[in-house]
VMD Tcl script that builds the backbone (N, CA, C; Angstrom):
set m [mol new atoms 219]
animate dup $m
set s [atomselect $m all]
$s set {name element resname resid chain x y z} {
  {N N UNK 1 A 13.308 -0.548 -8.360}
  {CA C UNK 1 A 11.959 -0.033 -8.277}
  {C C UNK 1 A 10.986 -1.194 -8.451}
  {N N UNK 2 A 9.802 -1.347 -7.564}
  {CA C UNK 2 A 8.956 -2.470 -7.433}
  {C C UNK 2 A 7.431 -2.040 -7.921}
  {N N UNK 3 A 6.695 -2.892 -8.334}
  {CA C UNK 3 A 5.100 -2.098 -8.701}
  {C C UNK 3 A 4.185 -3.418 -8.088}
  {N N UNK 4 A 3.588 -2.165 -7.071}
  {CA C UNK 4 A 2.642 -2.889 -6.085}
  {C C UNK 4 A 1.330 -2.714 -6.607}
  {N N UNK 5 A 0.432 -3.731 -6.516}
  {CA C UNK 5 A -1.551 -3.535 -6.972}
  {C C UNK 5 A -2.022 -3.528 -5.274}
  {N N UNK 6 A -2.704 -2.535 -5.577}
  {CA C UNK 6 A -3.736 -2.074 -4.270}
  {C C UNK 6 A -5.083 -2.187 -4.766}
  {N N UNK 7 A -5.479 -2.968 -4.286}
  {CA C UNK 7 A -6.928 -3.677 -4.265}
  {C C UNK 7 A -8.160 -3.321 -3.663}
  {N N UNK 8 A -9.289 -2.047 -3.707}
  {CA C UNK 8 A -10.017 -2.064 -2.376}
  {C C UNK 8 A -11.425 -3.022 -2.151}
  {N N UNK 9 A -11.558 -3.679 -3.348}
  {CA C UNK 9 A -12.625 -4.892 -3.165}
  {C C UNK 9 A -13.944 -4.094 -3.871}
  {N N UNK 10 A -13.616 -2.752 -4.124}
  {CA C UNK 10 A -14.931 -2.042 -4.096}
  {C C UNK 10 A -14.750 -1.545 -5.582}
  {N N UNK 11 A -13.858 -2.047 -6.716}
  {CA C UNK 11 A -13.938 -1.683 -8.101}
  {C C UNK 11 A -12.632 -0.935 -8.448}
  {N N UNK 12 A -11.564 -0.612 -7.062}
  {CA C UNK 12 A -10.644 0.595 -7.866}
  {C C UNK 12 A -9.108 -0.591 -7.258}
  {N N UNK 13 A -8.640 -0.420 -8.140}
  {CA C UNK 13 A -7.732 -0.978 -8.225}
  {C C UNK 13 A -6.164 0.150 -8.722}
  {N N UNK 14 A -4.884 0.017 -7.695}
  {CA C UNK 14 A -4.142 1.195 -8.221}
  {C C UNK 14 A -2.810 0.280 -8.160}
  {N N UNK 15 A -1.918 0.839 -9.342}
  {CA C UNK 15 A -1.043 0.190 -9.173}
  {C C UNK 15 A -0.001 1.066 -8.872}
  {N N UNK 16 A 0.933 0.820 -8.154}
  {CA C UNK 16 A 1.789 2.083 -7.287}
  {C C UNK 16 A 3.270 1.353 -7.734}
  {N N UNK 17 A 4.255 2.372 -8.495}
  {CA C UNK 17 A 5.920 1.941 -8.302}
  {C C UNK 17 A 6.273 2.690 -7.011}
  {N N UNK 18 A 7.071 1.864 -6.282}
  {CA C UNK 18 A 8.148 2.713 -5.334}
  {C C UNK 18 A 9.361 1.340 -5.075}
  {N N UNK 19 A 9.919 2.198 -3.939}
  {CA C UNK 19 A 11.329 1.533 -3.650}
  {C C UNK 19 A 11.432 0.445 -2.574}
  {N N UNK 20 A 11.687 -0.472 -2.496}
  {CA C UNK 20 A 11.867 -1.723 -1.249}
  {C C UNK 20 A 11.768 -0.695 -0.396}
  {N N UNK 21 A 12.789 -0.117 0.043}
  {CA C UNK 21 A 13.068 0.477 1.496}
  {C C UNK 21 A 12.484 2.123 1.713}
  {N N UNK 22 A 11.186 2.229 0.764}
  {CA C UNK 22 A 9.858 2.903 1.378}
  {C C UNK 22 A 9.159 2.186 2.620}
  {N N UNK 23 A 8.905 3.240 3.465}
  {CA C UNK 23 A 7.830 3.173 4.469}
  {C C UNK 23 A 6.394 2.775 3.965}
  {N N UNK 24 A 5.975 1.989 4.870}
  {CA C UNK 24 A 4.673 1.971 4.857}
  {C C UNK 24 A 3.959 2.940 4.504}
  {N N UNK 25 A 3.673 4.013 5.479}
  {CA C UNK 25 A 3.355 6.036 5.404}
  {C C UNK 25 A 4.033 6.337 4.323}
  {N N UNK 26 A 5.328 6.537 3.515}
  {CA C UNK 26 A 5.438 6.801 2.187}
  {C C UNK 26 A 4.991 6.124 1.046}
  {N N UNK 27 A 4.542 4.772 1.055}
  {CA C UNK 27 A 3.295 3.725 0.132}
  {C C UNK 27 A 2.490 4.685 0.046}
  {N N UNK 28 A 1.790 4.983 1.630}
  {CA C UNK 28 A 0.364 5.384 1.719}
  {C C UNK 28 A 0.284 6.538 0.922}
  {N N UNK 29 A 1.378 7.145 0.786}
  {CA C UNK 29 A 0.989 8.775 0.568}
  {C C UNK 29 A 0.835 8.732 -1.221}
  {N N UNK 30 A 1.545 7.654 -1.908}
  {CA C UNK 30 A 1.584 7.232 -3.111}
  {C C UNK 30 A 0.569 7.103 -3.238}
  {N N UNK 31 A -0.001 5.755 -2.528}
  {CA C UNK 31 A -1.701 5.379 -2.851}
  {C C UNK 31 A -2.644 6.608 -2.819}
  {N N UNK 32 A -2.569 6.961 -1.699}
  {CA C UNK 32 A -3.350 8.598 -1.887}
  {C C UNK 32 A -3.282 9.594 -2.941}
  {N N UNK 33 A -2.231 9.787 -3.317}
  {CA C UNK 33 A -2.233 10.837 -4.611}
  {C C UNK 33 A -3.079 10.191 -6.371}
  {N N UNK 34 A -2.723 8.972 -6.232}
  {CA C UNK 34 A -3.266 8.114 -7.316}
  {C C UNK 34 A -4.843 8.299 -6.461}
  {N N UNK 35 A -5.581 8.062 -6.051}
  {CA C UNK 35 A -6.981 7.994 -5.157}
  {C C UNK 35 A -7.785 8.979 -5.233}
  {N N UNK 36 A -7.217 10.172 -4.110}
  {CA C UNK 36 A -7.679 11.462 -3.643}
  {C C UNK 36 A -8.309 11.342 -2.568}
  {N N UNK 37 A -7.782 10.229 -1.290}
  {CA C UNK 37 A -7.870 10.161 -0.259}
  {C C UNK 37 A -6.837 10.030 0.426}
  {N N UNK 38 A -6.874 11.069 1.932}
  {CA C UNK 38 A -6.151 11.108 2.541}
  {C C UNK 38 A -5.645 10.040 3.231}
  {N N UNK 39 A -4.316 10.185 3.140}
  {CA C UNK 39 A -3.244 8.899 3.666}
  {C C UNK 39 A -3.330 8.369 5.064}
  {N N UNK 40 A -4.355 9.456 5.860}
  {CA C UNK 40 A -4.405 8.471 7.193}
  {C C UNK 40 A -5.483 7.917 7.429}
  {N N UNK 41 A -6.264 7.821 6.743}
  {CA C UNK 41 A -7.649 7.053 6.124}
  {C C UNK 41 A -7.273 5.939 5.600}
  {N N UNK 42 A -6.248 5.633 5.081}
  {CA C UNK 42 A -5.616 4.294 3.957}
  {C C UNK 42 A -5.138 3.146 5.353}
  {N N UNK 43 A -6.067 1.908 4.935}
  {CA C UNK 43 A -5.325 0.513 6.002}
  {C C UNK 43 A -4.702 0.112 5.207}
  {N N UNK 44 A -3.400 -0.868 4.785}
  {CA C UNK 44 A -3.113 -1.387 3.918}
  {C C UNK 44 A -3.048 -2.928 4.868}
  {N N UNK 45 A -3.848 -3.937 4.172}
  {CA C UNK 45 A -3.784 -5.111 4.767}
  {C C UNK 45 A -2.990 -6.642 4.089}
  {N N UNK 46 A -2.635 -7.488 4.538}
  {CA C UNK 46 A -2.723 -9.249 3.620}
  {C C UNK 46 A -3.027 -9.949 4.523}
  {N N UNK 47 A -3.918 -10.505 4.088}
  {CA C UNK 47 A -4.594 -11.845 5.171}
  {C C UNK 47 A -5.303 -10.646 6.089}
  {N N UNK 48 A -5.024 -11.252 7.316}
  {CA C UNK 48 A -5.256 -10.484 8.469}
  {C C UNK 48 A -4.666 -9.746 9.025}
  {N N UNK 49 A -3.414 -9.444 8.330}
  {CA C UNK 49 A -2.105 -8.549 9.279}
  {C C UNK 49 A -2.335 -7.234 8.868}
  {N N UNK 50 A -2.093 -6.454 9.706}
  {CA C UNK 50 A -2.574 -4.880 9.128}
  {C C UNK 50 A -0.955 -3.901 9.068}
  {N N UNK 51 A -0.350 -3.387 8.485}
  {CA C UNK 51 A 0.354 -2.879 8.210}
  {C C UNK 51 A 1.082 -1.703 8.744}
  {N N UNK 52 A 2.221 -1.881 9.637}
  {CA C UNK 52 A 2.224 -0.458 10.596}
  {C C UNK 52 A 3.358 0.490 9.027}
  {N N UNK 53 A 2.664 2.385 9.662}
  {CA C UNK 53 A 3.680 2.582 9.001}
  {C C UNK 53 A 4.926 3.101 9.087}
  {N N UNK 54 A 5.517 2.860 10.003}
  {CA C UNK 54 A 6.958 3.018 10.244}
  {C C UNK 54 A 7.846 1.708 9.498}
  {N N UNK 55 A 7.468 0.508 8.947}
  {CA C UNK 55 A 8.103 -0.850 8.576}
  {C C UNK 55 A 8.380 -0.155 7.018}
  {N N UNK 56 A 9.663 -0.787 6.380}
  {CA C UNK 56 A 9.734 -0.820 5.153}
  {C C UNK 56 A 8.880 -1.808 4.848}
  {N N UNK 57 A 8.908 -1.753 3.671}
  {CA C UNK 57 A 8.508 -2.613 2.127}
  {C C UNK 57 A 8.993 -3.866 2.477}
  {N N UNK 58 A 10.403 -3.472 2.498}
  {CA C UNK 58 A 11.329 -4.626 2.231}
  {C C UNK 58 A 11.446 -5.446 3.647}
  {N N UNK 59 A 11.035 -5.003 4.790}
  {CA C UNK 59 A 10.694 -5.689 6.083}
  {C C UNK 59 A 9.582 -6.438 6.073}
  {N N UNK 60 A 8.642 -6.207 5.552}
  {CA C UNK 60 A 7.284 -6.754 5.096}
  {C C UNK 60 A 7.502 -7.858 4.104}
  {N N UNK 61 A 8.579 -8.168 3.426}
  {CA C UNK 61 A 8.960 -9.071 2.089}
  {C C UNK 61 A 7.852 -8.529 1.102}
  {N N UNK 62 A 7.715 -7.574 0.866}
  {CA C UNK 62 A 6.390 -6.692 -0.415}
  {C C UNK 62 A 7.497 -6.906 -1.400}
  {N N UNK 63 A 7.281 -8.077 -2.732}
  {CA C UNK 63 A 7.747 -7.582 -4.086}
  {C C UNK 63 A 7.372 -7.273 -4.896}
  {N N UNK 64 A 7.929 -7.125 -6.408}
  {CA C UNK 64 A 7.515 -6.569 -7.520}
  {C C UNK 64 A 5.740 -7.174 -7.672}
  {N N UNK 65 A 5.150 -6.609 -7.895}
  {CA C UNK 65 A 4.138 -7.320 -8.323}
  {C C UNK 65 A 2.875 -8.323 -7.409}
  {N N UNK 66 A 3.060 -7.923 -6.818}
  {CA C UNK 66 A 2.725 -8.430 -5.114}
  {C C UNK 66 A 1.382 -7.514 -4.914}
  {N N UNK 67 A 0.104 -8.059 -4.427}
  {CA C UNK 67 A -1.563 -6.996 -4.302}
  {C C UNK 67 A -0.933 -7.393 -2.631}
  {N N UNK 68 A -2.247 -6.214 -2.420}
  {CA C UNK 68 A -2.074 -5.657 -1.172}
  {C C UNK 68 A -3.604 -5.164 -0.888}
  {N N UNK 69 A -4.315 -5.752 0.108}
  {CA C UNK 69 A -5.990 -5.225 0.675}
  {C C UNK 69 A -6.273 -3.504 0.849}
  {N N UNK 70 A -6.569 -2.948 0.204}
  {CA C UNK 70 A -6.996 -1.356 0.557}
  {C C UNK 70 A -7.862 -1.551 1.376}
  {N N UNK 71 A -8.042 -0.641 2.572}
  {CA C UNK 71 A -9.686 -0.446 3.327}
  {C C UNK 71 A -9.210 1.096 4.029}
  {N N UNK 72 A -10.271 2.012 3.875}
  {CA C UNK 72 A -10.455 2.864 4.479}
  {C C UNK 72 A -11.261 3.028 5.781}
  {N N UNK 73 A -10.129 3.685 6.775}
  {CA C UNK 73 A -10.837 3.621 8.323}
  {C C UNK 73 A -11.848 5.117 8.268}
}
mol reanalyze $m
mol bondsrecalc $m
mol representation Tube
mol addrep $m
C-alpha cells in the first residue's frame, strides 16, 4: 500500500493510500470521496504530462510518497 499527496495549488491538499496496480480512474475516485468532487472533473497532472485513466500507478512509476498536480476541468 502506497500514500500519494494531491496538491491543487489552491490550499487543499489530500493525501490518498491505495495500491501500485490501481488505475488512474480508481485514484480519481479516492481523490473524490476525500474532496466531494466528482471524479470526472479531477486532472491528475506532473510536469506537463496529464494522466490517462486506464494506466496503473505502477505504469506511471507513482511511489510511496510521491505529490501529484490536482486541477479541475
Amino acid at each position: 500500500m502506497i500514500e500519494v499527496l494531491c496538491n491543487d495549488r489552491l490550499g487543499k491538499k489530500v493525501r490518498v493510500k491505495c495500491m501500485p496496480d490501481d488505475t488512474i480512474g480508481d485514484f480519481k475516485k479516492l481523490v473524490a470521496a476525500q474532496t466531494g468532487t466528482d471524479p470526472r472533473r479531477i486532472v491528475l497532472r506532473k510536469w506537463h504530462s496529464t494522466y490517462k485513466d486506464n494506466i496503473t500507478l505502477a505504469d506511471y512509476e507513482i511511489h510511496d510518497g510521491m505529490s501529484l498536480e490536482l486541477y479541475y476541468s
